[in-house]
DSSP file (Angstrom, degrees, kcal/mol; ACC not computed):
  #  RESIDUE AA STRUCTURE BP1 BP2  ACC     N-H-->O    O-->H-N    N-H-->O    O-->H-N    TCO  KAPPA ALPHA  PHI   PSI    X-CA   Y-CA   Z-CA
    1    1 A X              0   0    0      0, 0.0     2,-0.4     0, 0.0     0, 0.0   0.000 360.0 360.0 360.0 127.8   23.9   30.4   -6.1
    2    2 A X        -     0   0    0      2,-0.0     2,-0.2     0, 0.0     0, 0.0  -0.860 360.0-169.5 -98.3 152.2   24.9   33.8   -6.2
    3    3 A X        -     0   0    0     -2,-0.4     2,-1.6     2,-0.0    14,-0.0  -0.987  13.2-146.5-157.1  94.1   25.0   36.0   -3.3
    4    4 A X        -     0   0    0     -2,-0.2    58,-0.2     3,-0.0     2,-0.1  -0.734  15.3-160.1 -78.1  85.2   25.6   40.2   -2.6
    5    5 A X        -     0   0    0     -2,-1.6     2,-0.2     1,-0.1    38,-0.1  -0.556  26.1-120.6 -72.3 126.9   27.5   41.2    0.5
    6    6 A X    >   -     0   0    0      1,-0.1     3,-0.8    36,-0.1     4,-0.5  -0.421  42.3 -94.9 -32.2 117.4   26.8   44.4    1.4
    7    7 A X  T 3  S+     0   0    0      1,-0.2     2,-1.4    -2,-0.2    -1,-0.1  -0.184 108.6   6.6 -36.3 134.2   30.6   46.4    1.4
    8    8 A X  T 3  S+     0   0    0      1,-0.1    -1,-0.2     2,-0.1     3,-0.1   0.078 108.4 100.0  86.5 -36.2   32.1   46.5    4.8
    9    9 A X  S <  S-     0   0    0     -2,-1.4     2,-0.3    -3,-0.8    -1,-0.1   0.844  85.7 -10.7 -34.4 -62.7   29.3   44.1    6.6
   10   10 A X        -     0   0    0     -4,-0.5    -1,-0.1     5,-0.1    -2,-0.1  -0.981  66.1-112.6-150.1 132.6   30.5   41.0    6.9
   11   11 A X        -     0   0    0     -2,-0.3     3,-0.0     1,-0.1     0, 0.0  -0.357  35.6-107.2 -54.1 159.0   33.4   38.7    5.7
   12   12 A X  S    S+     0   0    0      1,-0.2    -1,-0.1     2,-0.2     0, 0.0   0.834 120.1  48.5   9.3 -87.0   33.4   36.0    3.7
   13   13 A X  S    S+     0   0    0      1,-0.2    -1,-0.2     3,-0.0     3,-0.1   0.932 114.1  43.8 -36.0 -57.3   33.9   33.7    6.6
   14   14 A X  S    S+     0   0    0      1,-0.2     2,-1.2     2,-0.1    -1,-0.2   0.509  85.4 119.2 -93.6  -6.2   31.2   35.2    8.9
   15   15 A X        -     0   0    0      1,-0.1    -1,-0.2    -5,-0.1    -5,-0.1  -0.218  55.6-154.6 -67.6  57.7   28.6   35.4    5.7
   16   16 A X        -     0   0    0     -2,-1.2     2,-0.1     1,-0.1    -1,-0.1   0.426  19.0-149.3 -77.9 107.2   25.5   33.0    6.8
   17   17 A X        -     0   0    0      1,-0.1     2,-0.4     2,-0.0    -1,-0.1  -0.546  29.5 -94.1 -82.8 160.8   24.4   32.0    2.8
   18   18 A X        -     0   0    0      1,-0.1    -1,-0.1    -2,-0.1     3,-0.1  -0.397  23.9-138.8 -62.1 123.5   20.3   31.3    2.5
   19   19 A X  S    S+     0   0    0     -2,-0.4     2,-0.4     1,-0.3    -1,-0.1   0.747  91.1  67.5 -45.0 -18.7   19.7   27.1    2.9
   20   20 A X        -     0   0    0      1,-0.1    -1,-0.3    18,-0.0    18,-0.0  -0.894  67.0-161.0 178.6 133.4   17.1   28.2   -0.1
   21   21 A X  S    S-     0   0    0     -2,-0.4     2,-0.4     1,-0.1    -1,-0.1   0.284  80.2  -4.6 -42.1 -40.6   17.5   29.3   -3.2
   22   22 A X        -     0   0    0     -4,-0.0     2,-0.3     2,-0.0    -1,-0.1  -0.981  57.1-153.1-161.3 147.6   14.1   30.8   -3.6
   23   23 A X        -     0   0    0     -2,-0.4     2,-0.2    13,-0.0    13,-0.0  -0.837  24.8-124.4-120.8 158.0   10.9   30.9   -1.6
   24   24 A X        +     0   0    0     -2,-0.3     2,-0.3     2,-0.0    -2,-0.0  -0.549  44.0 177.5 -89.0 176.5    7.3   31.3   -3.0
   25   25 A X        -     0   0    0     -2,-0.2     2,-0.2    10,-0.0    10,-0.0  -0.853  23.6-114.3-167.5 138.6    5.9   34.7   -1.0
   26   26 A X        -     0   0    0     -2,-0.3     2,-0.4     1,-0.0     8,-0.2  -0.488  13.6-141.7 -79.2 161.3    2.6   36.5   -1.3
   27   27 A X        -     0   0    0     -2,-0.2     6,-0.2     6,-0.1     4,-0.1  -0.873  15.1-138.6-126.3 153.8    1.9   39.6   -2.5
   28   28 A X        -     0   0    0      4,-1.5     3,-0.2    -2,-0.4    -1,-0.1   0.003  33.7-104.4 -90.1-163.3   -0.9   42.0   -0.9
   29   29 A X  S    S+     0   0    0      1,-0.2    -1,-0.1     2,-0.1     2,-0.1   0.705 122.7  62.7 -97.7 -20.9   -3.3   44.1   -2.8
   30   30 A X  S    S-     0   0    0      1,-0.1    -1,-0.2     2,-0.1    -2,-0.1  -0.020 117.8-115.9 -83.1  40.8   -1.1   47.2   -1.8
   31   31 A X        +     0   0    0     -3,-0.2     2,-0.3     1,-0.1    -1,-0.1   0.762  69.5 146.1  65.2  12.2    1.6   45.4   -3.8
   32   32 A X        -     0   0    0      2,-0.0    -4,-1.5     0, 0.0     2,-0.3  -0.631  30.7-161.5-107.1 152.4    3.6   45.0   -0.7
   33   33 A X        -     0   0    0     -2,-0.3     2,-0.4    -6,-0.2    -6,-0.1  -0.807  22.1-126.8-124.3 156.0    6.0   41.2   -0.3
   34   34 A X        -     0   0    0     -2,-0.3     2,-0.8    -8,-0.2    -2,-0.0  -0.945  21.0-147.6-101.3 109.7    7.4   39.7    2.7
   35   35 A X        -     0   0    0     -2,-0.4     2,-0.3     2,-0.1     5,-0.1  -0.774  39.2-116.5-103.0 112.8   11.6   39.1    2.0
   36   36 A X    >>  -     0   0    0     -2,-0.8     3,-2.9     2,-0.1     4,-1.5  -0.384  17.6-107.7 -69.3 134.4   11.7   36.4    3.9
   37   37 A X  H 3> S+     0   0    0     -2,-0.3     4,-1.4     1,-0.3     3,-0.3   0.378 107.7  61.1  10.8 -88.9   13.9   36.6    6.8
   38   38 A X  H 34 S+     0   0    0      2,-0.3    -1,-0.3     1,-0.2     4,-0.1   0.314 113.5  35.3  11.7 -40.8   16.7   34.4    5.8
   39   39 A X  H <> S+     0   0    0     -3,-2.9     4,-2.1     2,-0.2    -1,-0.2   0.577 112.1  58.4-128.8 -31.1   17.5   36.3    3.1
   40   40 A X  H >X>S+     0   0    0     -4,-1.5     3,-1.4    -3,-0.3     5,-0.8   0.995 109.3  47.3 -55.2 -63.6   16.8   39.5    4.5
   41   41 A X  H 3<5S+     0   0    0     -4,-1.4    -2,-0.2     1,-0.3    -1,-0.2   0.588 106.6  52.3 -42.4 -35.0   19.1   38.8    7.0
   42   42 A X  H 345S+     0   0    0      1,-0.2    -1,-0.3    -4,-0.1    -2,-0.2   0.763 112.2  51.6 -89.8 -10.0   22.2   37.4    4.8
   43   43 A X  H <<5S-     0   0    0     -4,-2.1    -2,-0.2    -3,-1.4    -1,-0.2   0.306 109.4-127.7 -89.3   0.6   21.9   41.0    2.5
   44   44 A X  T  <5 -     0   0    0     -4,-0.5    -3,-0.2     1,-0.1    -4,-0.1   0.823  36.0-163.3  56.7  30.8   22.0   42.8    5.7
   45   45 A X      < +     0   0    0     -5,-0.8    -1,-0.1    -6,-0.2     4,-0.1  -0.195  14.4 177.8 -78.3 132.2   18.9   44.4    4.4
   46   46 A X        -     0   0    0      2,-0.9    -1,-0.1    -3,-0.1    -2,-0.0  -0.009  57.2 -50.1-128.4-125.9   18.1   47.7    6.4
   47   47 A X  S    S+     0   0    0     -2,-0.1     2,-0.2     0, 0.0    -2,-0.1   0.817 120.9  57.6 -76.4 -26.7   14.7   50.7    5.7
   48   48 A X        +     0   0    0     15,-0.1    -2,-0.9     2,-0.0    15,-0.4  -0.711  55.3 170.4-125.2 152.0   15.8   50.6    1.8
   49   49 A X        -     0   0    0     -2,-0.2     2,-0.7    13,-0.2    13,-0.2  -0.737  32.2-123.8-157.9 136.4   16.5   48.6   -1.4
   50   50 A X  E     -A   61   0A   0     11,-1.7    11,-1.2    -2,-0.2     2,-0.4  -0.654  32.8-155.7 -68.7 102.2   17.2   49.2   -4.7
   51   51 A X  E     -A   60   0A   0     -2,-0.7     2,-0.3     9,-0.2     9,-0.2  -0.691  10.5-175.1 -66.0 132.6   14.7   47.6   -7.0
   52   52 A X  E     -A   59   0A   0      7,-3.4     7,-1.4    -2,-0.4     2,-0.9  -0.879  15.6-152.5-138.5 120.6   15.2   46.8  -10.1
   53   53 A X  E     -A   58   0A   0     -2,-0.3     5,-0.2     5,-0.2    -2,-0.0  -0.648   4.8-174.2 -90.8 116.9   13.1   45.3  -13.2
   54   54 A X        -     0   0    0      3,-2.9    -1,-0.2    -2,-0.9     4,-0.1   0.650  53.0-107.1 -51.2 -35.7   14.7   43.2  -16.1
   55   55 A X  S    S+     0   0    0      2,-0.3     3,-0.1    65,-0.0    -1,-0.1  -0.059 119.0  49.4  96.8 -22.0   11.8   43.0  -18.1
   56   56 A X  S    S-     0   0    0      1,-0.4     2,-0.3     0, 0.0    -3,-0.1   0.297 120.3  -6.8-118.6 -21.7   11.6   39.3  -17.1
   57   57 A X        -     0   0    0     -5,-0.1    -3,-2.9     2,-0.0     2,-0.5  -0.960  67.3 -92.7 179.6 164.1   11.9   39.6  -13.3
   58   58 A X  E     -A   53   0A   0     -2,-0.3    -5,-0.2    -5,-0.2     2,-0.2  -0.739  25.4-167.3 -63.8  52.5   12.6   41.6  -10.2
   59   59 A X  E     -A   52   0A   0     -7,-1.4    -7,-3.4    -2,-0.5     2,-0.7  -0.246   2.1-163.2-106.5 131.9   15.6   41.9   -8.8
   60   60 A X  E     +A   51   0A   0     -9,-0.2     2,-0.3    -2,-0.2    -9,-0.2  -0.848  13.1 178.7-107.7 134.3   16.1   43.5   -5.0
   61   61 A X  E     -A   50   0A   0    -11,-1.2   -11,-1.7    -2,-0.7     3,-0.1  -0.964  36.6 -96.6-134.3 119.9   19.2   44.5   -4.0
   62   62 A X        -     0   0    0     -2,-0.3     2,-0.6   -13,-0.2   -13,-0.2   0.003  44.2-121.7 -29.8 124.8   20.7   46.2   -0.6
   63   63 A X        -     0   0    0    -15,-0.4     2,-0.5   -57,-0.0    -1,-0.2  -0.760  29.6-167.8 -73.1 106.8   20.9   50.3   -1.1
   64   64 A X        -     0   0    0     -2,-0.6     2,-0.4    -3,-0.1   -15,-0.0  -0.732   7.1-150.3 -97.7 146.9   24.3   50.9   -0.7
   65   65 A X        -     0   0    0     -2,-0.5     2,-0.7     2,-0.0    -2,-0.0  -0.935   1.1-150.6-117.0 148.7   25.0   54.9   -0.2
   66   66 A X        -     0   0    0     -2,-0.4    -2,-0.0     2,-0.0     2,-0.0  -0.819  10.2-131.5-119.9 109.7   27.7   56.5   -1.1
   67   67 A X        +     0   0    0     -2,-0.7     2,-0.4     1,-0.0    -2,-0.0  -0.222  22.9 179.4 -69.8 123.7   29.1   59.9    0.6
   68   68 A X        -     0   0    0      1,-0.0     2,-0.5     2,-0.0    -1,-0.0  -0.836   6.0-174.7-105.8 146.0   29.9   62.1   -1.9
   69   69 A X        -     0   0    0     -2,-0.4     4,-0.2     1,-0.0     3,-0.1  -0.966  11.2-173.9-138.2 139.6   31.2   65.2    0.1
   70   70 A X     >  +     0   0    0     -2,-0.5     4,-3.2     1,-0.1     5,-0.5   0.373  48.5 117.3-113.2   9.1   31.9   68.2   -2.2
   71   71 A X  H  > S+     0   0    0      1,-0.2     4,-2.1     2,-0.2     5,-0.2   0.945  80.9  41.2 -47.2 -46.1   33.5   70.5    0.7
   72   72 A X  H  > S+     0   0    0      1,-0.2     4,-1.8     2,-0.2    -1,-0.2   0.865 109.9  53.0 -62.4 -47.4   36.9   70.6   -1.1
   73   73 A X  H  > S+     0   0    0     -4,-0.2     4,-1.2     2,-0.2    -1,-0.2   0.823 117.1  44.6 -85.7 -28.1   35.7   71.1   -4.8
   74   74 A X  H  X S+     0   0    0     -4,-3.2     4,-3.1     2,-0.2    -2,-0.2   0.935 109.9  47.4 -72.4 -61.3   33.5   74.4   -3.2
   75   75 A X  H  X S+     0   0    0     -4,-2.1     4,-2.0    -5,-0.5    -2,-0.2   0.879 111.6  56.2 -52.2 -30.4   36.0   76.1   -1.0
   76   76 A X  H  X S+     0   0    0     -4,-1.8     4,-2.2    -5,-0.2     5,-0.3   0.976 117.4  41.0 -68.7 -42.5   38.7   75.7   -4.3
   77   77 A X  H  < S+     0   0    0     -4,-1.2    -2,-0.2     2,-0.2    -1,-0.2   0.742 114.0  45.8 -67.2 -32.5   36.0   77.5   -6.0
   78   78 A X  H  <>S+     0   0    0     -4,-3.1     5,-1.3     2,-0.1    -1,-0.2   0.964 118.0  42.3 -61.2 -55.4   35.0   79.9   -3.6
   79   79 A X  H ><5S+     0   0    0     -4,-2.0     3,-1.0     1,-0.2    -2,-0.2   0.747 111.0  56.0 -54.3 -46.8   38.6   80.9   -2.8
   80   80 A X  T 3<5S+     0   0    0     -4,-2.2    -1,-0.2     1,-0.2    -3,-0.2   0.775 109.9  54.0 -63.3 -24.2   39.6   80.8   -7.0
   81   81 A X  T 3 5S-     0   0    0     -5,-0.3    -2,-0.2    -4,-0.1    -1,-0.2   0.641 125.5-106.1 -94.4   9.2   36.4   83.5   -6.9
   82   82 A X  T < 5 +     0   0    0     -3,-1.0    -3,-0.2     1,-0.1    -1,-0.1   0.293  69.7 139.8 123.7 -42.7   38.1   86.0   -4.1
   83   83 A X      < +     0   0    0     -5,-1.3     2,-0.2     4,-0.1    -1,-0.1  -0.096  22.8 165.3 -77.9-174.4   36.1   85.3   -1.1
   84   84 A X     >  +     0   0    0     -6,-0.0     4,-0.6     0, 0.0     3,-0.5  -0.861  42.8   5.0-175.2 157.0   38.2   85.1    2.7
   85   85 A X  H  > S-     0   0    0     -2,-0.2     4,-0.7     1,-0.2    -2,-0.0  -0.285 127.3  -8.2  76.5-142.7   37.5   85.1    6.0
   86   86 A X  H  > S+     0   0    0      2,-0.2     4,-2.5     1,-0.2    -1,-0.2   0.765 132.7  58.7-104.7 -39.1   34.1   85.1    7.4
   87   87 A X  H  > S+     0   0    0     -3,-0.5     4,-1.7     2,-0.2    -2,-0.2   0.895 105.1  48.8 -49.7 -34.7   32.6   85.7    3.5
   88   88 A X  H  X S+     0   0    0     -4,-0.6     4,-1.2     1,-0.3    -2,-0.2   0.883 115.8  48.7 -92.1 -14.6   34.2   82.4    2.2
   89   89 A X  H  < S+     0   0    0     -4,-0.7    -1,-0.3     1,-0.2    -2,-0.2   0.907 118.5  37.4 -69.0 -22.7   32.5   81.0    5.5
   90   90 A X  H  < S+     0   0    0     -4,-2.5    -1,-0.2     1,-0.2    -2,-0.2   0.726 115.8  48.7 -94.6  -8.7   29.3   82.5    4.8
   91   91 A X  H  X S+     0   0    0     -4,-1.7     4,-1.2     2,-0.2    -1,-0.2   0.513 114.8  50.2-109.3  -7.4   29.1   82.1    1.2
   92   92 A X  T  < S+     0   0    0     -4,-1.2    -2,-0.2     2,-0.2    -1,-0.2   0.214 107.8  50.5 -90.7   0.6   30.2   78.1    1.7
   93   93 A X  T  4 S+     0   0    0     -4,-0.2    -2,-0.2     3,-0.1    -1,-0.1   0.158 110.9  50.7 -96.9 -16.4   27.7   77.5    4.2
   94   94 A X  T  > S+     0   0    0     -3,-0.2     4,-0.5     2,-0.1    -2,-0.2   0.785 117.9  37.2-127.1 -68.3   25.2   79.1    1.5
   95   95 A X  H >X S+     0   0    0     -4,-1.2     3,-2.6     1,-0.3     4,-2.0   0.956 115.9  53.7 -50.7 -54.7   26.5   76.7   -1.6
   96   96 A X  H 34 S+     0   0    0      1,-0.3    -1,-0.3     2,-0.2     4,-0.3   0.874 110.2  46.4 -67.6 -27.7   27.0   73.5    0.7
   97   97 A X  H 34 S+     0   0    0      1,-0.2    -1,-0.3     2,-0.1    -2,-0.2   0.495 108.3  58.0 -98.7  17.1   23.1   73.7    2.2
   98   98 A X  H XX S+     0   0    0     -3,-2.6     3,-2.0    -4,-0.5     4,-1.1   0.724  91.2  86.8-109.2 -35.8   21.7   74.3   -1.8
   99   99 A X  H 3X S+     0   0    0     -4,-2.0     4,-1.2     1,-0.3     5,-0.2   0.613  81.7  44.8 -18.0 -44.8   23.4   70.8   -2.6
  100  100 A X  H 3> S+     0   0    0     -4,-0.3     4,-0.6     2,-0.2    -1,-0.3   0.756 116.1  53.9 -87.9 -24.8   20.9   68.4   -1.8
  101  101 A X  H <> S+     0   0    0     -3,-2.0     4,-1.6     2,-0.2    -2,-0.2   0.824 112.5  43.7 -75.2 -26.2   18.1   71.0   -3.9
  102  102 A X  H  X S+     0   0    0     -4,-1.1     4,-2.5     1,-0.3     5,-0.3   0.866 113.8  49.1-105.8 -29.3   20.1   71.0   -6.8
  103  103 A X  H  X S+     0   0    0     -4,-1.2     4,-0.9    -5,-0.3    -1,-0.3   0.899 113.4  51.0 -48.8 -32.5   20.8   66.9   -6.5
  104  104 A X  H >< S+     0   0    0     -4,-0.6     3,-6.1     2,-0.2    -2,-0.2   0.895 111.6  43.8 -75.8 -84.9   17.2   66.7   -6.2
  105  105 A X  H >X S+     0   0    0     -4,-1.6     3,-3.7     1,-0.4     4,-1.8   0.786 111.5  58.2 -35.1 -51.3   16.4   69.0   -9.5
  106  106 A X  H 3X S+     0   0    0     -4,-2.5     4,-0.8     1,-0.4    -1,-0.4   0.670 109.8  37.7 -70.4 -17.4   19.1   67.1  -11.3
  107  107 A X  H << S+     0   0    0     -3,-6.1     4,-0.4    -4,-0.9    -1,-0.4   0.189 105.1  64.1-104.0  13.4   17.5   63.7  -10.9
  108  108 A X  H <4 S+     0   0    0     -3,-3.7    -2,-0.2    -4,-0.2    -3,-0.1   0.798 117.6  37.2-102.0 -46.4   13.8   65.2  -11.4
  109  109 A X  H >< S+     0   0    0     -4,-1.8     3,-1.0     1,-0.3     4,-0.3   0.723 107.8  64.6 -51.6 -43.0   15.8   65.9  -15.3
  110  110 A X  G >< S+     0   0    0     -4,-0.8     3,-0.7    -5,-0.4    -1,-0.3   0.867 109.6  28.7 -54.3 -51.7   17.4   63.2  -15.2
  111  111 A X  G 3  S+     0   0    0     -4,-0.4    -2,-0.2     1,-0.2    -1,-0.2   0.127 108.5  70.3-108.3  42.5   14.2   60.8  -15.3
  112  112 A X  G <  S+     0   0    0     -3,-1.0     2,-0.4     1,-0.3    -1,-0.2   0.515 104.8  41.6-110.3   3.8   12.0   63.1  -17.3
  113  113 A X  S <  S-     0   0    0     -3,-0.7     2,-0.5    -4,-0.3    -1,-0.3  -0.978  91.2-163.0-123.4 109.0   14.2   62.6  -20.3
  114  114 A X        -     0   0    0     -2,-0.4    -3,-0.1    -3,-0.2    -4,-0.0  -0.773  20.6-131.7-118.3 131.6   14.7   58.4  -19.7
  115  115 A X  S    S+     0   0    0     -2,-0.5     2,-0.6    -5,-0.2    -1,-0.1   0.617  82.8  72.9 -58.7 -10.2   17.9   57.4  -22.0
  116  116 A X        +     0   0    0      2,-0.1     2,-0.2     0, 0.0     4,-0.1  -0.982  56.6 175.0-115.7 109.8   16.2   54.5  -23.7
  117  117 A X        +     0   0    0     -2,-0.6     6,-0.1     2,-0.1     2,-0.1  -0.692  59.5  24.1 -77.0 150.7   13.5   54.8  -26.5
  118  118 A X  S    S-     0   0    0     -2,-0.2     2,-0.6     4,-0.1    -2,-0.1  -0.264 115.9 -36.4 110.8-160.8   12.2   52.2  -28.2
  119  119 A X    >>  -     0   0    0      1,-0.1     3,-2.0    -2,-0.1     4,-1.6  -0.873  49.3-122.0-123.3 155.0   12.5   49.0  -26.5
  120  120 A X  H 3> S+     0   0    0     -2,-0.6     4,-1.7     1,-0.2     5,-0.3   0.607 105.3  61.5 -66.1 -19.0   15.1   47.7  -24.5
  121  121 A X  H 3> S+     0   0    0      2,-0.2     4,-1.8     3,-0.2    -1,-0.2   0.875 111.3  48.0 -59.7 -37.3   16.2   44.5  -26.3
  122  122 A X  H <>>S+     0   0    0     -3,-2.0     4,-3.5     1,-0.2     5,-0.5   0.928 106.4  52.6 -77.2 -56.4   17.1   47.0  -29.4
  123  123 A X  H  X5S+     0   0    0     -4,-1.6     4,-1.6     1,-0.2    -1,-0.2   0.921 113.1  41.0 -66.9  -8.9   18.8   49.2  -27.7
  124  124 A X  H  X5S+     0   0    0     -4,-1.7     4,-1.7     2,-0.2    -2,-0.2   0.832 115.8  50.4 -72.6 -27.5   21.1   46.6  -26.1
  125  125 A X  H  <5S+     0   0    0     -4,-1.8    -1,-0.2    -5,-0.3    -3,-0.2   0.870 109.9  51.8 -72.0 -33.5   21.3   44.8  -29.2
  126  126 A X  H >X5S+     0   0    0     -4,-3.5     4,-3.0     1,-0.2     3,-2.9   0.915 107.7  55.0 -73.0 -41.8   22.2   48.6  -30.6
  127  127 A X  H 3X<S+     0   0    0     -4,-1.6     4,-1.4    -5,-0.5    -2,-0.2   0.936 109.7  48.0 -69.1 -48.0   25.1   48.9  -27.7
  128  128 A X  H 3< S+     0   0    0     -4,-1.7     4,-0.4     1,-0.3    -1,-0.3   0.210  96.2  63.2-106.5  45.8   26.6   45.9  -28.9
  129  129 A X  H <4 S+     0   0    0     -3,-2.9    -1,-0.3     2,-0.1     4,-0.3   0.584 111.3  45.0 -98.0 -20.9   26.7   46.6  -32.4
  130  130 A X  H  < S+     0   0    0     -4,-3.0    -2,-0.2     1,-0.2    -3,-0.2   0.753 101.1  64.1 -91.3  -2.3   29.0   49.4  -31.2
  131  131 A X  S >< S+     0   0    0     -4,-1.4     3,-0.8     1,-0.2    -1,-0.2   0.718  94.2  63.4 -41.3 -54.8   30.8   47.4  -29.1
  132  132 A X  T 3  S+     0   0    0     -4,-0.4    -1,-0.2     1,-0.2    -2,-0.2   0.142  90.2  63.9 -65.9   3.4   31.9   45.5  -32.2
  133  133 A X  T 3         0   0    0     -4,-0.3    -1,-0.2     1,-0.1    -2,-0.1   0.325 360.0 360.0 -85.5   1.3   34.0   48.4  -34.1
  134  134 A X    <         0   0    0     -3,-0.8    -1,-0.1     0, 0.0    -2,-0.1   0.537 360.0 360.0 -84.4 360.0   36.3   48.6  -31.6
């Protein structure tokens, strides 16, 4: 059985794994499943999860976040462009609260252009033909 600890939850030691492997669960007409307890409970499963489909099955997995903080890489830039003072405060205050719009815009681009044509078996089959020049 394989098993996905959340980073930082839980040891090893302390991890309670599910007694079983799979459960049958119904599904509603709003699409919506019950993750049973159990399982919920050893993924440390919280408001979110990343789903993801193989082509063959479902797979749910704990949404781990990661804090990207971009204070450092802005203030070198503000500071390389001149400002000081109470400008590099106001004009780094200005940049840091347009972050989350331009993350937004940049993932709207990101899946209006989807990197895989065709169907997915070829292009993995295509990845490891190019694997094999190395």
């Amino acid at each position: 059985m394989v098993a996905t600890v959340p980073k930082g939850s839980v040891t090893v030691e302390e991890f309670q794994f599910p007694t079983k492997a799979n459960r049958r669960v119904k599904i509603s007409k709003q699409r919506q499943i019950s993750i049973p307890k159990e399982f919920y409970d050893a993924l440390n499963l919280d408001d979110e999860a990343i789903v993801e489909f193989t082509g063959k099955e479902i797979i749910i997995r704990p949404a781990e976040y990661e804090v990207v903080d971009f204070s450092e890489d802005i203030l070198k830039d503000l500071v390389t462009q001149g400002y000081q003072g109470d400008d590099l405060i106001k004009e780094f205050s200005r940049v840091k609260s347009n972050i989350p719009r331009a993350l937004d815009l940049m993932k709207e681009e990101a899946m209006q252009e989807p990197l895989i044509t065709g169907s997915l078996d070829d292009y993995l089959d295509a990845l490891e033909d190019d694997g094999e020049d190395d």
